[in-house]
C-alpha positions in Angstrom: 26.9 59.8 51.6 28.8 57.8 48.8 30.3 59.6 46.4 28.8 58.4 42.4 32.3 57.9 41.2 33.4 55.9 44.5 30.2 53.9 43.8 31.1 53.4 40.1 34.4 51.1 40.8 33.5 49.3 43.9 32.5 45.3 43.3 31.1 42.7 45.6 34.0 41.3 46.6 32.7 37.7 46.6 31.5 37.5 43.0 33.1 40.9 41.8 30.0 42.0 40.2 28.6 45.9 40.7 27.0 47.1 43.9 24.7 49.2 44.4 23.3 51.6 47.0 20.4 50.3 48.7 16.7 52.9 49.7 17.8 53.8 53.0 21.5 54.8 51.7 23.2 52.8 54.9 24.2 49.7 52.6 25.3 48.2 49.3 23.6 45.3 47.9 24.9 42.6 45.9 22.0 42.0 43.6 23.8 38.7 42.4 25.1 37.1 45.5 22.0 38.6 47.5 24.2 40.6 49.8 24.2 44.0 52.3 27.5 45.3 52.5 26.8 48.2 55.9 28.5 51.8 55.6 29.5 53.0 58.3 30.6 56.6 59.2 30.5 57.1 55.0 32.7 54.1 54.3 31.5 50.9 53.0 32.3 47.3 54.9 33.4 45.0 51.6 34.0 42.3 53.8 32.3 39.4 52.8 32.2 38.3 56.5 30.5 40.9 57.9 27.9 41.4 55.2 24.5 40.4 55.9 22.4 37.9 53.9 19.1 39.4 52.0 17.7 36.4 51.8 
């Protein structure tokens, strides 16, 4: 799991607005750019490549 302050300072890096941690705790969402960045083994993917459209 994410720790809250690690979650406090990471951004989208596309838009570099706030992410947050989506229901099923495997992902952050991008609420702006409508995106799923995947953590894996407890550390987030920010790579704008490899996130995953919520759209």
């Amino acid at each position: 799991m994410i720790k809250k302050e690690l979650l406090d300072i990471l951004a989208c890096p596309k838009c570099k607005q706030a992410v947050k941690l989506n229901e099923q705790e495997n992902g952050l969402i991008c609420e702006n750019c409508r995106l799923l960045y995947e953590v894996r083994d407890d550390i987030p993917i920010m790579l704008i490549e490899e996130a995953k459209s919520l759209d």
